[in-house]
C-alpha positions as MATLAB code, in Angstrom:
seq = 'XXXXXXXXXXXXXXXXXXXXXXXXXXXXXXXXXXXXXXXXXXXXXXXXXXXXXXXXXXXXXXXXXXXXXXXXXXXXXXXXXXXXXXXXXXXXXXXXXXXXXXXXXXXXXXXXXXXXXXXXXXXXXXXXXXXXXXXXXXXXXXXXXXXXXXXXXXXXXXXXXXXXXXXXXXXXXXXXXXXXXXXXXXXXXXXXXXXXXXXXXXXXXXXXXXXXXXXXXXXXXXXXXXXXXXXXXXXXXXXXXXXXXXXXXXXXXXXXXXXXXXXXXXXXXXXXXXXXXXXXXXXXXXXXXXXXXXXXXXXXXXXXXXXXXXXXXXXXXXXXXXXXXXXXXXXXXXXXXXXXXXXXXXXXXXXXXXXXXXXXXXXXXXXXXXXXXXXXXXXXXXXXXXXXXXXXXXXXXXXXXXXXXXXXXXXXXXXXXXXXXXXXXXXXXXXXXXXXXXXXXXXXXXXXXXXXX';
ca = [
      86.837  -40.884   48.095;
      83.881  -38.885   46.861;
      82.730  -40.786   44.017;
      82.741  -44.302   47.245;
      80.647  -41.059   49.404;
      78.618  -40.675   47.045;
      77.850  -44.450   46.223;
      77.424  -45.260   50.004;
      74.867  -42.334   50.330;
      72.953  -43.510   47.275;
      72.495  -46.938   48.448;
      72.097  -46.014   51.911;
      69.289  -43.707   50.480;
      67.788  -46.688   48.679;
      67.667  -49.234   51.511;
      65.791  -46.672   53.446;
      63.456  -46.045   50.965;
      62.544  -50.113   50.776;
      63.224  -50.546   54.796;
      58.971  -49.436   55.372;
      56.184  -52.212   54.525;
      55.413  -53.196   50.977;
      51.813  -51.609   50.852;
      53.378  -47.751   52.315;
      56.581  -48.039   50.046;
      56.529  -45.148   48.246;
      56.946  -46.736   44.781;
      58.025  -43.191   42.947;
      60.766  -42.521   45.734;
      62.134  -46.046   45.712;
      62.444  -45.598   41.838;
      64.100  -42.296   41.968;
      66.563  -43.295   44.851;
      67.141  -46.706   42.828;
      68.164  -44.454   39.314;
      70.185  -42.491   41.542;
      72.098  -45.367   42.793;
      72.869  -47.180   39.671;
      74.217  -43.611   38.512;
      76.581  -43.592   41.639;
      77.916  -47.049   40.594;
      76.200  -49.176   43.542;
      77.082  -52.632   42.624;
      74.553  -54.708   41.341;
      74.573  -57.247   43.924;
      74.086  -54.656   46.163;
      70.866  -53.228   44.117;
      68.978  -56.631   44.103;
      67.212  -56.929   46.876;
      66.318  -53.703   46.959;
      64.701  -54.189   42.942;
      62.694  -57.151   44.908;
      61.432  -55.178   47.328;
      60.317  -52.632   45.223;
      58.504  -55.388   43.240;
      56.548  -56.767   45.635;
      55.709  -53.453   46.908;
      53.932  -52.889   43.374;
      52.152  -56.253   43.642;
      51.216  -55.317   46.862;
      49.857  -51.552   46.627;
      48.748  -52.203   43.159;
      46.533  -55.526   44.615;
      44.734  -53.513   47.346;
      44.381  -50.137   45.165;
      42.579  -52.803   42.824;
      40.740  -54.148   45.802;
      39.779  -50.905   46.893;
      38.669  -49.499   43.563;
      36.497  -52.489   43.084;
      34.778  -51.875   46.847;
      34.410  -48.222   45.545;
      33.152  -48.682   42.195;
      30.241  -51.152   43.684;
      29.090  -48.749   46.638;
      26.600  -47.285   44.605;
      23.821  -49.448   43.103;
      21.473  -47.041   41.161;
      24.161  -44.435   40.409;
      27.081  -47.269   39.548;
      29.177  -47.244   36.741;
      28.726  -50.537   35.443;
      31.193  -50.549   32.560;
      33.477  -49.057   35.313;
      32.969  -51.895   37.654;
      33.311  -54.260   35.402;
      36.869  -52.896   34.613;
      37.689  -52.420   38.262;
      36.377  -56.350   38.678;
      38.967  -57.443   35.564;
      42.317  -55.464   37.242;
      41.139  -57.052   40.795;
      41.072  -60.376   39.219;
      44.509  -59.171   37.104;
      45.604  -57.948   40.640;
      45.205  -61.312   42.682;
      42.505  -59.600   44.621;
      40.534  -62.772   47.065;
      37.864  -64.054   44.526;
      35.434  -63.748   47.573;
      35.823  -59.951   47.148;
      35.701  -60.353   43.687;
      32.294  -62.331   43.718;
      30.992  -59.902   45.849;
      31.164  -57.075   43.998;
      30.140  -58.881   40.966;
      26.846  -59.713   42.989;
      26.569  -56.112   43.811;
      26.686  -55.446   40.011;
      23.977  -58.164   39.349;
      21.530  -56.043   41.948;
      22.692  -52.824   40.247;
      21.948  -54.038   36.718;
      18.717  -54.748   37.694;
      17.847  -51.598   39.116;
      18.831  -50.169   36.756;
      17.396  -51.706   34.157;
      14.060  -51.453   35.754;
      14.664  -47.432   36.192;
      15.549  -46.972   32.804;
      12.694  -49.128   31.731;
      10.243  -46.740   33.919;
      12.040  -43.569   32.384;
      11.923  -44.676   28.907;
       8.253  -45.529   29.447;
       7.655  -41.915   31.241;
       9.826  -40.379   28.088;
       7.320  -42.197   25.756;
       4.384  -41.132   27.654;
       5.573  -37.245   27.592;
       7.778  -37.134   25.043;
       4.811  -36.712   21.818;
       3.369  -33.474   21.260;
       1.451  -31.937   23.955;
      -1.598  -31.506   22.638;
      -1.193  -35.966   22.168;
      -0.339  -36.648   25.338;
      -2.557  -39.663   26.983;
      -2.709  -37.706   29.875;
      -4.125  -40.295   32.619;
      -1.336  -42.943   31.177;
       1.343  -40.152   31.378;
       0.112  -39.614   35.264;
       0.942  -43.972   35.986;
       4.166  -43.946   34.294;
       5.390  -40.922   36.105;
       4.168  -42.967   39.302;
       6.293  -45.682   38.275;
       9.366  -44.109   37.841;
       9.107  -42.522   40.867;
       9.067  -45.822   42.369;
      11.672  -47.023   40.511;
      13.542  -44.023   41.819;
      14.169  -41.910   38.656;
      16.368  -38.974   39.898;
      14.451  -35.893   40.883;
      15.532  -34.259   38.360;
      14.409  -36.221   35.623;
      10.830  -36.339   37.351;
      10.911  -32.499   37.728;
      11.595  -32.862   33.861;
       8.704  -34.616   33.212;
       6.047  -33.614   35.382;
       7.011  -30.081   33.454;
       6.038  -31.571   30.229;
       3.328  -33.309   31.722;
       1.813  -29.493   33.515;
       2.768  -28.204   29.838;
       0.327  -30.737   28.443;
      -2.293  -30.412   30.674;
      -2.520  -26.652   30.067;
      -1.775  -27.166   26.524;
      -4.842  -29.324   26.370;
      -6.985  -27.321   28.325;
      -6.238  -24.022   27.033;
      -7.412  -25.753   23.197;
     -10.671  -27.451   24.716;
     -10.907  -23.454   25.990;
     -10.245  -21.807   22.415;
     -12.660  -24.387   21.119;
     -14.896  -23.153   22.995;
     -14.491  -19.490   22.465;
     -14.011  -20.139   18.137;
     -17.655  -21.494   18.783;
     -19.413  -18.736   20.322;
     -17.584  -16.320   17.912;
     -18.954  -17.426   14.985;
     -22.773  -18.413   16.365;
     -24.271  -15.956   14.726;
     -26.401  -14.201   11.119;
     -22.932  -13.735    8.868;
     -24.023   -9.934    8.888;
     -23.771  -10.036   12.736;
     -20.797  -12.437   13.081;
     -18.029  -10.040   15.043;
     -15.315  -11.149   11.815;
     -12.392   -9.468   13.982;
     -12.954  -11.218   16.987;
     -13.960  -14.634   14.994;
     -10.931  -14.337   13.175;
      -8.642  -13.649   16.556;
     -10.545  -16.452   17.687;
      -9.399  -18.645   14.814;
      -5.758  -17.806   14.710;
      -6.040  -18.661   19.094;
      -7.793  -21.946   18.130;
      -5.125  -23.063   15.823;
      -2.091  -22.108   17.742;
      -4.234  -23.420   20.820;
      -4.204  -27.116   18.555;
      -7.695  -26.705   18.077;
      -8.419  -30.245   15.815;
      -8.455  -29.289   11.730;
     -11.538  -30.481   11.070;
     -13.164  -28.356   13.617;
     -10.668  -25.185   12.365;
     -12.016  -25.579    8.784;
     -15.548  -25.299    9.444;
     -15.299  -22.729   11.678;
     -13.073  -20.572    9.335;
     -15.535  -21.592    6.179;
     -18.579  -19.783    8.161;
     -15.835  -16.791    9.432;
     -15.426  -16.778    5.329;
     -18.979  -17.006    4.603;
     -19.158  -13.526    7.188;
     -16.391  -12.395    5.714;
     -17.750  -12.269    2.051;
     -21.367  -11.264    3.158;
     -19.699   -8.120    5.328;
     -17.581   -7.143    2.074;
     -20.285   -7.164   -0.237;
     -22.156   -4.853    2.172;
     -19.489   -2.799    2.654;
     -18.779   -2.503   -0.540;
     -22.288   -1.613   -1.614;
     -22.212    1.195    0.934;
     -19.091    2.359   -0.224;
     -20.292    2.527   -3.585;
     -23.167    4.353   -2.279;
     -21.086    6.704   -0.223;
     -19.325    7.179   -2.972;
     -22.126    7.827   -5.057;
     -23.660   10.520   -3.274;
     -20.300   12.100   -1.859;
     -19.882   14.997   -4.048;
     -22.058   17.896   -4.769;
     -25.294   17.625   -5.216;
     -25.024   18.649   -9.017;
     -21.820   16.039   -9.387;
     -24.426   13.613   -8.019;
     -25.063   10.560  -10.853;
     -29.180   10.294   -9.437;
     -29.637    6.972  -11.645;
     -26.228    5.819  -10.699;
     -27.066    6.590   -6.747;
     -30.250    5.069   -6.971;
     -29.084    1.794   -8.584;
     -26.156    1.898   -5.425;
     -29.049    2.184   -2.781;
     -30.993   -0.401   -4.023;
     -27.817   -2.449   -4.205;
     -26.461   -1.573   -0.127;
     -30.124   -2.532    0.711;
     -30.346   -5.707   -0.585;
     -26.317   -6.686    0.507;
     -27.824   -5.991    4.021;
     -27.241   -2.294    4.370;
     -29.745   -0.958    6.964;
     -31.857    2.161    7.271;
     -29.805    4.646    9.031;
     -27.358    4.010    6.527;
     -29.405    4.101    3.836;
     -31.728    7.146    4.838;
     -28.816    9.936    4.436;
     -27.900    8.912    0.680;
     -31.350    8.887    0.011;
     -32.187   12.141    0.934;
     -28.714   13.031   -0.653;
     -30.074   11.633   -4.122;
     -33.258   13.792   -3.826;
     -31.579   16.724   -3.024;
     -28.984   16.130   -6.094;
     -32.190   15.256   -8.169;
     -33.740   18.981   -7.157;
     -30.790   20.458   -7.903;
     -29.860   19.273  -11.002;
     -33.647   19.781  -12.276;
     -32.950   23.412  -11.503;
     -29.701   23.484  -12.731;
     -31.015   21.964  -16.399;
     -34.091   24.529  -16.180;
     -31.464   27.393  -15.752;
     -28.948   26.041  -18.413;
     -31.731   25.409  -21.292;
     -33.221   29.161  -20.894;
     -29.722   30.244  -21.146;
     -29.100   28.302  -24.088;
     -32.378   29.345  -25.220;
     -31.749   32.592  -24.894;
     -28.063   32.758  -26.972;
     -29.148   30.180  -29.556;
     -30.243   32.499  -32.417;
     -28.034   34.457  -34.717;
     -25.961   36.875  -33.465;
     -28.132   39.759  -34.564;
     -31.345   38.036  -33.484;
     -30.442   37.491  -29.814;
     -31.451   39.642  -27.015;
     -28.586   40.651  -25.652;
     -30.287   42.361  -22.038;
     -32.772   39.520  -21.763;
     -29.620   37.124  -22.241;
     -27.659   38.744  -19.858;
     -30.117   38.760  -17.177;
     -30.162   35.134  -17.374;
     -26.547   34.496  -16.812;
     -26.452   35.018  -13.110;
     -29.648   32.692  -12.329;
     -27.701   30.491  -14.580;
     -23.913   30.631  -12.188;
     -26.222   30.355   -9.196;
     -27.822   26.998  -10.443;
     -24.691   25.627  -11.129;
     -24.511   25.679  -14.719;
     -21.383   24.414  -16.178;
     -18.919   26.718  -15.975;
     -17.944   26.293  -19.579;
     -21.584   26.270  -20.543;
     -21.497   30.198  -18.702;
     -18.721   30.630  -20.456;
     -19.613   29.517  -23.767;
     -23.179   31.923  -23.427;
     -20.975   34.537  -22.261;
     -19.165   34.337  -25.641;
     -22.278   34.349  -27.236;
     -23.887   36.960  -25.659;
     -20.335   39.316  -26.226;
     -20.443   38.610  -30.308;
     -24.279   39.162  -30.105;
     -23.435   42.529  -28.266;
     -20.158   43.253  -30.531;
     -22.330   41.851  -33.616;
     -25.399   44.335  -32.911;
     -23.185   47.147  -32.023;
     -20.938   46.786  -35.588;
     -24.309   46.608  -37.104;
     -25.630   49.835  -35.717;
     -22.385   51.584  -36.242;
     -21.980   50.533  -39.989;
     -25.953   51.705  -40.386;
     -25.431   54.764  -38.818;
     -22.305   55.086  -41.024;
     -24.200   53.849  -44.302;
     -26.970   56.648  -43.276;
     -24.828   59.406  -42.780;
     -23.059   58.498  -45.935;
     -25.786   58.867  -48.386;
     -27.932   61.582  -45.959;
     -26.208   64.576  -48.250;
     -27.270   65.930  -51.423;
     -26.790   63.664  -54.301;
     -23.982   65.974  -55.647;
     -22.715   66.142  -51.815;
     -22.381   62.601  -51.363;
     -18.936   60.802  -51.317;
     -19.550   57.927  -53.572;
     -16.274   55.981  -52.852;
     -17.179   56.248  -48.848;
     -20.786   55.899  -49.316;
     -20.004   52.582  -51.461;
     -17.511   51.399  -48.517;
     -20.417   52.144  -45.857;
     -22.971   50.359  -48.094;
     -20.105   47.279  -48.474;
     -19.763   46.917  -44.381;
     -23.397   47.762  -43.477;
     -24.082   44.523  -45.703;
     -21.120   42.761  -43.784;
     -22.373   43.934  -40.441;
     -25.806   42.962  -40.962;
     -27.927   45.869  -41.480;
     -31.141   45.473  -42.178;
     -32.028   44.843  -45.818;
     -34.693   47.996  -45.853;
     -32.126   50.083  -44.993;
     -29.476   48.899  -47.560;
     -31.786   49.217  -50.113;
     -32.550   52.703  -49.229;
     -29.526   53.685  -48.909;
     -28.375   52.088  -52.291;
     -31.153   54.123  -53.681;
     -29.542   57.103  -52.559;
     -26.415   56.102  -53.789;
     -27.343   55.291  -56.970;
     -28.885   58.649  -57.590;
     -26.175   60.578  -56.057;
     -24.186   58.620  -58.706;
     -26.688   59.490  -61.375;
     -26.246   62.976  -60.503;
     -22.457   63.551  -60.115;
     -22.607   61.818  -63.545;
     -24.604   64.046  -65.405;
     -23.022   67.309  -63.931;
     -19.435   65.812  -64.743;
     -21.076   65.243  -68.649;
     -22.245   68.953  -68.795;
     -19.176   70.449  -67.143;
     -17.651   68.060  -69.859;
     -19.913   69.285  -72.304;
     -19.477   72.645  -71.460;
     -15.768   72.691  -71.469;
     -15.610   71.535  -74.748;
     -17.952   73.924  -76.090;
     -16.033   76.954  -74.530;
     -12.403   75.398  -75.672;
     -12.662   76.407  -79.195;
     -10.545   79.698  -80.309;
     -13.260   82.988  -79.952;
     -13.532   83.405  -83.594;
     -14.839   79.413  -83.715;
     -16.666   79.004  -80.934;
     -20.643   78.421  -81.639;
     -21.948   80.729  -79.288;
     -25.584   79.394  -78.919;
     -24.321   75.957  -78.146;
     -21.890   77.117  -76.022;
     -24.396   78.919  -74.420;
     -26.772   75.868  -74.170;
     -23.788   73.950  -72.924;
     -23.344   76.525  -70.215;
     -27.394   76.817  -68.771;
     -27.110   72.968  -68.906;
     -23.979   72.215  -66.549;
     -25.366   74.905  -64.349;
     -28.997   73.625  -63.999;
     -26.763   69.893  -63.511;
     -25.096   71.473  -60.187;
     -21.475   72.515  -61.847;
     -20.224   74.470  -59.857;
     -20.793   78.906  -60.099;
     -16.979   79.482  -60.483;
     -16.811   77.503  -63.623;
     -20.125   78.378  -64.925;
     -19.297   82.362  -64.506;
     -15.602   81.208  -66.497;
     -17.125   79.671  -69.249;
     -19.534   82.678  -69.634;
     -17.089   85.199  -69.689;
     -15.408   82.931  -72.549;
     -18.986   82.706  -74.234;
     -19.371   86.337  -73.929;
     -15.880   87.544  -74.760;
];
């Protein structure tokens, strides 16, 4: 009893589904309420007509969907779909849509071809016009073909598009005719008076401006030729500067002259020149001065040691610092003038030495020391007057001391004889001999007493 409810629902279900017109049958339901049936056992006699109506409901909804995808797919002519049309024309014809519909909307695709064709041929032709470089751009043709595909109705858009390029050329164009103009004027002038800063601003403008190559290259040849001509006299009045930047005794005058005549002739002009110049005379007084001071100091510390004035010297020194004398070259006379000084003094003090040495009695004198004195008064430097006389005085202080020490020899020997053998006149000659040669009293009174005794 339920599996016959069931079944008579089903089918009951199924014929209602198929009961409405072929073209508002709900295909999807009819199929769903068709599965259901055959699964509730609906015979199949009873399922048949149902399956037929269900057929010709597809025939029928699928012909006018066809028909009125074909009507849609025409509506349009510029913005149609042409590949689409000609689909939706195949599944009309495949749908047994009226052939007058059908050769209707193929007429409608004929027109739409054709306006198409002659907006894309406009576009492509506006594209071509705009579509080179900017600065190429034929600008009057550009301005017709933009005309024309407005007329052949190019979509706004794509005109914006292009009229966007075409402004872009326009001021492309015009703002190179403009930097042109300016590279021009930049370089019209003497290469010493061509502005090479602005010239050269102006150049790199001009050439991302477009400005033509041939036109670049001469321009930046003559911004070169400015260029070169601006260095050289720069660099001349650098060399110049340079010259005559340190002190006026570090100043090379021949050097500095040479670099003046040089800045002049590269261009340099007179208030330039004017300062190194009296810069260069200056150096030139000051170095004359400096020489002057240098050679009298040199002068002055260039004999021996022992010849050199030593006050005279030192007055010099000062004068010399002041006109910028070397400082080694101070230096050096300073040293000079110190073993002059050290020189004279060791010379005085050995003299004075060698003097008081041999100033004594000849028996007084200390040979050994006065020998010494004599020695380093020669090393020192005395003079030869007073060597001599002194090694007169030594020598006869040696004389002397030698002749006592022989007759307190003498003398000795004479009294060193036992009493009884001792010659008594010699001894007594011996004795008034070593006394008148300076022996000593003490010994002279001994050997008396022995003479006498």
């Amino acid at each position: 009893q339920q599996q016959r409810r069931r079944r008579d629902e089903a089918l009951a279900a199924l014929l209602a589904a198929v009961a409405s017109d072929p073209l508002t049958i709900d295909v999807a339901a009819v199929t769903t309420a068709l599965r259901a049936a055959m699964q509730a056992s609906v015979e199949h006699v009873q399922l048949a007509e149902p399956l037929k109506k269900l057929e010709k409901a597809k025939v029928h909804q699928r012909r006018a969907n066809a028909s009125e995808a074909l009507r849609t797919a025409v509506l349009a002519e510029l913005e149609m779909d042409l590949a689409a049309a000609a689909a939706a024309v195949k599944e009309a014809e495949s749908a047994g849509v009226p052939a007058v519909e059908i050769e209707e909307a193929k007429s409608q695709m004929s027109v739409a071809e054709t306006a198409q064709q002659h907006r894309a041929e406009a576009l492509a032709a506006l594209e071509k016009a705009v579509g080179v470089p900017a600065l190429e751009v034929d600008l009057q043709a550009a301005e017709q073909a933009w005309t024309m595909a407005a007329q052949a109705n190019v979509s706004p858009q794509e005109l914006k598009n292009k009229q966007d390029l075409l402004d872009s050329a326009k001021e492309a164009q015009q703002k190179r005719d403009d930097a042109e103009t300016a590279l021009r004027a930049a370089v019209n002038a003497e290469l010493l008076q061509v502005g090479v800063q602005e010239a050269t601003a102006a150049a790199h403008a001009a050439s991302s401006a477009g400005v033509h190559v041939e036109v670049l290259a001469a321009m930046k040849a003559k911004i070169d030729e400015a260029v070169a001509a601006q260095q050289r006299r720069a660099a001349a009045y650098d060399v110049l500067q340079a010259a005559v930047a340190g002190a006026p005794l570090a100043v090379d005058v021949e050097a500095a002259l040479g670099a003046a005549a040089e800045a002049e002739e590269a261009g340099a002009v007179q208030a330039q020149l004017q300062p190194a110049r009296e810069k260069i005379e200056e150096a030139r007084e000051a170095q004359g001065r400096r020489d002057a001071a240098q050679a009298a100091l040199q002068a002055a510390v260039a004999p021996a040691a022992l010849q050199v004035d030593v006050a005279a010297a030192e007055a010099l020194v000062a004068p010399a610092e002041a006109a910028g004398v070397p400082e080694e070259a101070v230096a050096a006379a300073r040293g000079l003038v110190d073993q002059a000084r050290e020189a004279q003094r060791r010379r005085d003090e050995a003299q004075a030495a060698l003097l008081a040495a041999v100033s004594a009695e000849p028996l007084e004198v200390e040979v050994g020391a006065a020998a010494d004195a004599l020695v380093a008064a020669e090393s020192a430097g005395v003079a030869l007057e007073a060597q001599d006389s002194a090694r007169a005085k030594l020598d006869a202080a040696k004389a002397a001391q030698q002749r006592r020490d022989e007759a307190r020899d003498a003398m000795g020997a004479a009294v060193a004889q036992p009493l009884l053998l001792l010659e008594v006149e010699g001894a007594t000659a011996a004795a008034e001999h070593a006394a008148a040669a300076g022996v000593g009293m003490a010994e002279v009174a001994w050997a008396r007493e022995k003479i006498e005794e």
